[in-house]
N, C-alpha and C positions, 0 to 999 in steps of 0.2 A: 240745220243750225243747232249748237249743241244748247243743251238747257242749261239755266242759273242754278245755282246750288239749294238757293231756296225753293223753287218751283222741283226740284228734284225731291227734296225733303219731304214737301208736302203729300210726295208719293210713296214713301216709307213707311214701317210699320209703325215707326217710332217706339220700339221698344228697351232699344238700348240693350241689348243683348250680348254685345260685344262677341257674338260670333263670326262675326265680319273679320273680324280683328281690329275693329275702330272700336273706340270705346263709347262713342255714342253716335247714334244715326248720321247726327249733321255732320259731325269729321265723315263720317261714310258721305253723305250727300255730297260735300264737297270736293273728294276725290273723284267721285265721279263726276263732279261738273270740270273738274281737270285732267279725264281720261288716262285716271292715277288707280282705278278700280275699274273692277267689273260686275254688273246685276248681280253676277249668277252666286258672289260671294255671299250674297245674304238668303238665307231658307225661307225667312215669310215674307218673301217678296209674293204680291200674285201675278198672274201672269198674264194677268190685262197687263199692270204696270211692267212686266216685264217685256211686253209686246212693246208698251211705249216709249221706255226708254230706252230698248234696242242699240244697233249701234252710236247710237247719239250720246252715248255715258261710259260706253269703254275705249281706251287711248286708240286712235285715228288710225294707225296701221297695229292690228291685233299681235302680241308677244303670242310663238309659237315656240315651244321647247321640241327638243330631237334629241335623242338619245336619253339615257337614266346614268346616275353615276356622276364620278369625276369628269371625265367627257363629256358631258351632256352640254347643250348651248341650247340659248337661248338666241330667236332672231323676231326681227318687226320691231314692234313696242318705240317707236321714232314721231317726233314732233315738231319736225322743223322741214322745213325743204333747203335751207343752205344751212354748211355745221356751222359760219361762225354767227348765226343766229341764235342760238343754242350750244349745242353738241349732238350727234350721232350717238348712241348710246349700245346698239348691239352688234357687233363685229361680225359681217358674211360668213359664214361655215365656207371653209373651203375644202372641200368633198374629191379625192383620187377615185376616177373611173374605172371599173374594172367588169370582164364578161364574164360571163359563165362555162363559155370553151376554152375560153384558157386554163392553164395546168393546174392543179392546186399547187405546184411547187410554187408558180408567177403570181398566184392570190395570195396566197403564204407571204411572198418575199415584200410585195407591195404594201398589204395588211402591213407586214413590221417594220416597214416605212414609215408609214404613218404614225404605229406606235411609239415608236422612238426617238424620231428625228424631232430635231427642236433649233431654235436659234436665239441664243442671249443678246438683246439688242436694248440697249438704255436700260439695260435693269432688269429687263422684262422676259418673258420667256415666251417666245410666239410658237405655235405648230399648226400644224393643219388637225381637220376633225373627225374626217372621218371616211367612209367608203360606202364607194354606191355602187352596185353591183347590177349588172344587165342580164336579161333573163336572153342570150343572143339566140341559144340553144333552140329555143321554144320548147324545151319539154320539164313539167316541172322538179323532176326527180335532179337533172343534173343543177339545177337553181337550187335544187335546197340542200345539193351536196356541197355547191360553192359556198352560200352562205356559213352551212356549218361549219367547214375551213376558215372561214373569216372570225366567228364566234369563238372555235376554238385557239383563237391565236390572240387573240385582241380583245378589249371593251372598251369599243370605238363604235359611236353612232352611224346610224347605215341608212343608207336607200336604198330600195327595193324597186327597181325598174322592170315591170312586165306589162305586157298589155293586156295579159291572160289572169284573170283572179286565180285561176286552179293552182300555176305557178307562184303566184303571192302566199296563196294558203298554204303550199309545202314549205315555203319560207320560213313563213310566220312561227312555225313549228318549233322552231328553234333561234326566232327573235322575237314573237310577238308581244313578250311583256315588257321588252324594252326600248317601245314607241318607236322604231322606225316609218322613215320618211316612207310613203306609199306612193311611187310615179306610174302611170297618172289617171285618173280619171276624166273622161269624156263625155262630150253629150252620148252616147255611143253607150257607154258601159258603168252611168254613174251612178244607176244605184245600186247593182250591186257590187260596185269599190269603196261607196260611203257605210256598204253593210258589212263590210269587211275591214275597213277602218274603224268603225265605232265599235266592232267586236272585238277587237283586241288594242283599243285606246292610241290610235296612233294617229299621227298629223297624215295629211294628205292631200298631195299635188294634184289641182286641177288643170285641165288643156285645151286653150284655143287661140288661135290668132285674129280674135277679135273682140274688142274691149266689151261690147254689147255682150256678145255670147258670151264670155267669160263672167262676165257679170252674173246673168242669168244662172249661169252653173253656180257661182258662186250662191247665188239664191237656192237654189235646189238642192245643195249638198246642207246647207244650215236648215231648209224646211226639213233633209230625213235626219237630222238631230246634230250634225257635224258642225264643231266651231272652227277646228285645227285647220286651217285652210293654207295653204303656199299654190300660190299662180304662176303658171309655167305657159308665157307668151306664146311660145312658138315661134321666135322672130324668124323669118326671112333672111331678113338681113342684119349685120350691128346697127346700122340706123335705123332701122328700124325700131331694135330692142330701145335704144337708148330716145329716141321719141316716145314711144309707150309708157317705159318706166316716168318719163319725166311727168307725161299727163298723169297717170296714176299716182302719184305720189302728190298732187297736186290737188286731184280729187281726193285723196285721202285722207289728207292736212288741212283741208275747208272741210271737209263733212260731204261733199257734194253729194260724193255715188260713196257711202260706205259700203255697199255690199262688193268695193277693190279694196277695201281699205287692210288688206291682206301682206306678208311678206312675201317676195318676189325669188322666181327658179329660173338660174338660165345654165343650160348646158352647152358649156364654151365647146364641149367636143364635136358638136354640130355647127358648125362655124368652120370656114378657109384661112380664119386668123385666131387660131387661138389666142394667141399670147397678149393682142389686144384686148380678146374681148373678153379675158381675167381681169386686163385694169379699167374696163369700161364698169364691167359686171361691179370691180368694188366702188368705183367713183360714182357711178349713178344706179344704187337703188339694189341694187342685189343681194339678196340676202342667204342663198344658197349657193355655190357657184361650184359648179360639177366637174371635171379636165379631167384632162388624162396626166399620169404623174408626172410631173416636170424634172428638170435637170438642177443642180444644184443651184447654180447661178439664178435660172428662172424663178426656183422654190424661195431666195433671199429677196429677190425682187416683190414677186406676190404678196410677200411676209411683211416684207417692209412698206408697202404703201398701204396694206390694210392700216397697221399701226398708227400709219401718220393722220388718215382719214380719222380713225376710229379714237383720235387722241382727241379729249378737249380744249380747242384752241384756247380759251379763257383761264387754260389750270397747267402749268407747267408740270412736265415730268419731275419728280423731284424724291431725295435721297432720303433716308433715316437721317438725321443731326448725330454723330457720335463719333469716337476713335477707332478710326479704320487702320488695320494693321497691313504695312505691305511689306513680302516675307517678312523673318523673325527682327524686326528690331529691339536693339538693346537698349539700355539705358541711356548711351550719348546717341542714338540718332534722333536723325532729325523729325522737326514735325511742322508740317506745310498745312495752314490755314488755306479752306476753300470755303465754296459754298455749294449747298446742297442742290442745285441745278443739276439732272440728273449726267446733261451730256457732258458739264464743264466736269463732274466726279470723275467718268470713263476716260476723258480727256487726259485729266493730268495720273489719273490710276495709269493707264496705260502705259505712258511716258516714264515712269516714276519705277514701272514693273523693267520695262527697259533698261534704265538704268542698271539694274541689281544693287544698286544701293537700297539696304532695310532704312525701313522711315516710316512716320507717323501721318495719318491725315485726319487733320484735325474739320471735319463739317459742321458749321454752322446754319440756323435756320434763318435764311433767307427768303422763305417763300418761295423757293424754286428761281428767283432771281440767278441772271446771272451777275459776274461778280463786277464789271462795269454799270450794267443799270442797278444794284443794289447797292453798292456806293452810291451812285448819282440820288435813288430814292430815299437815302437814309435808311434801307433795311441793314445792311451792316455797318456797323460802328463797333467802338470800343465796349462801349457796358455788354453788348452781346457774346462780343469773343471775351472778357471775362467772366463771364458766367458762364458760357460754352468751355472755359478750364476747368472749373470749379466744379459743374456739374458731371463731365467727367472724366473725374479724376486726373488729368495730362500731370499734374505736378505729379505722382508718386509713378508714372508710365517714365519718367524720364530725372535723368540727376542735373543736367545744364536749366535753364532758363530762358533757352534761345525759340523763337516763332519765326519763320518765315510767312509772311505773306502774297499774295500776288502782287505783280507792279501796278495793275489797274488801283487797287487799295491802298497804293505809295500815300496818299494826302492823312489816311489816317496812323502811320507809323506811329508818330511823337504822341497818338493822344491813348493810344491801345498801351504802349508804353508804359506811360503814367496813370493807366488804368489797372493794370494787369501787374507791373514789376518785372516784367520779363521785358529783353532784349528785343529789338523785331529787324529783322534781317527785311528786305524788299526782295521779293524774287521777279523772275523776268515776268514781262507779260505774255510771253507766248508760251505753254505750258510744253511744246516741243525742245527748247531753251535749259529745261529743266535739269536733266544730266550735267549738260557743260557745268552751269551751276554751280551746282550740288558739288562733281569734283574738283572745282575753283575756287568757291567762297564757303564753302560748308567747313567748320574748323572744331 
């Protein structure tokens, strides 16, 4: 059960030190009675108190970092078991497979896959993270001539898949300072994989197919000093995986067994169904998710339901407020009131690029409303889009005095009107309508 923030406190140096980065213990106390901190932020802790407040004071599934750099991610660090209880907070690394007998031209080409491929969706710019490399060869020499083709081409966070430490250790050589994932340690070979993880500061995937044992390992790598933990099930089967992750995340988020309360590795390429159990791996609990590279279509898919998961149900996607230019317009064109809702922007951007008619988009701050419930809410009205001119600038971008607005926003014509001094045209309500429009009534 986690502790009060007061009974945390009372365990504190109380010196106020602001080494934490709180600026006084009890802000520190109470972040970690809301699993917002961890012990080890502060230096004069002792270590009785830090035996006792253990995992009971840092957040229920541990944030692990992978990779250094702009690519770096972050996964774990989750407080909820459903997102619209909350939100989901650290989006699954989704990881391209690759071995170590294939060509360096095929690691080459796949590495610059990864590096470059992106896809602009609502605003946002999704890619994948990174690359995990198999040691298939068994001998360490061609493993860390792989990896160093990957290095050389990219800085892209990596796994390091061996069973053999001798082949991790030639690896290391030329990633080890920059924390790669280490797969995996077993009851079999774990301490010398957590001595080889803590020597060159890197997270590290433990393995077994069963919640007790795993647990257990997971105890054992923290007694020889390791926090960085990722658990790699070993399912059987997808139901299996997807039973497992649910109890662990379950245990995780009561406190029951912290010693799971770790981010989860599933390697879809061991699996008869991949392509499921990408969207199992990101719908329930997967924080690593390993494949082999997918085809375009698949890679848009992947991309697109992390997004959706990893969005805040409770906080709309939503745009800057300002004058959006579409190609060069001039003085007489026109300028289409919206609102800042990221997908209605796309929407009528798109429509609007179609046309080739040059035009203005005038975004107001709606709180990501769309522009039906933000009429309905009273987030848009007239004093907004007058201030939304004013603020900027649309009178000197333009020599007429004419606004279009959307048809859902028809009821406030006449008062924007007599708010603003400018004309207001009603545009259609369906932002596909747009063109016709425009070469019809636009004057």
């Amino acid at each position: 059960m986690a502790l009060k923030a007061l009974d945390i406190y009372k365990l504190l140096p109380k010196k106020n030190c602001k080494e934490c980065g709180d600026p006084t213990c009890l802000t520190f106390a109470m972040k970690l009675a809301g699993g917002k901190a961890d012990v080890e932020f502060c230096p004069y802790l002792s270590d009785e108190a830090k035996s006792l407040l253990g995992a009971t004071t840092r957040p229920p599934i541990r944030l692990v970092k992978i990779g250094v750099g702009e690519r770096s991610f972050g996964v774990g660090e989750e407080f909820v078991f459903y997102r619209h209880e909350k939100t989901f907070y650290h989006p699954p690394g989704i990881i391209f497979r690759l071995k170590d007998a294939q060509t360096a031209e095929e690691i080459i080409a796949v590495t610059k896959r990864v590096r470059d491929e992106s896809l602009i969706r609502v605003g946002m710019e999704l890619r994948f993270n990174g690359i995990a490399i198999e040691n298939e060869s068994g001998t360490p020499e061609r493993f860390a001539d792989a990896v160093a083709a990957i290095e050389r081409t990219a800085d892209l966070p990596l796994v390091l898949i061996s069973k053999n430490p001798d082949a991790l250790r030639a690896a290391l050589v030329h990633c080890g300072t920059y924390r790669p994932l280490l797969h995996a340690a077993t009851r079999a070979n774990a301490k010398e994989m957590c001595a080889l993880a803590k020597q060159h500061g890197c997270p590290l995937a433990i393995r077994s197919n069963g919640l007790d044992e795993l647990a257990q390992l997971a105890k054992d790598c923290c007694a020889e000093g390791l926090q960085d933990l990722v658990l790699d099930l070993a399912p059987v089967t997808l139901g299996d995986f997807v039973t497992a992750t649910t109890v662990i995340r379950q245990l995780a988020i009561t406190r029951t067994a912290p010693e799971l309360g770790y981010p989860i590795y599933l390697d879809a390429t061991l699996t008869d169904q991949e392509d499921a159990a990408i969207a199992l791996g990101i719908v329930k609990y997967a924080s690593v998710i390993v494949l082999s590279p997918l085809s375009q279509a698949s890679s848009k898919a992947a991309l697109t339901l992390r997004q959706n998961v990893y969005t805040d149900p409770q906080k709309p996607i939503q745009m800057n407020p300002g004058l959006y230019r579409i190609g060069s317009p001039g003085k007489d064109a026109p300028v289409l009131l919206t609102v800042n809702f990221s997908l209605t922007f796309f929407t009528l951007e798109g429509y609007l690029e179609s046309t080739r008619v040059p035009s203005f988009m005038l975004i107001v701050d709606t709180e990501g409303l769309s522009v039906l419930t933000a009429v309905a809410a009273g987030k848009l009205n007239e004093t907004l889009v007058r201030d939304a001119i004013k603020k900027f600038d649309v009178e000197n971008e333009v020599s007429h005095r004419k606004l279009i607005i959307p048809g859902y926003a028809s009821p406030l014509s006449g008062r924007i009107e007599e708010a603003t001094g400018w004309k207001v045209q009603v545009g259609p309500r369906d932002a596909a309508d747009i063109g016709e429009y425009l070469h019809e009534e636009w004057k």
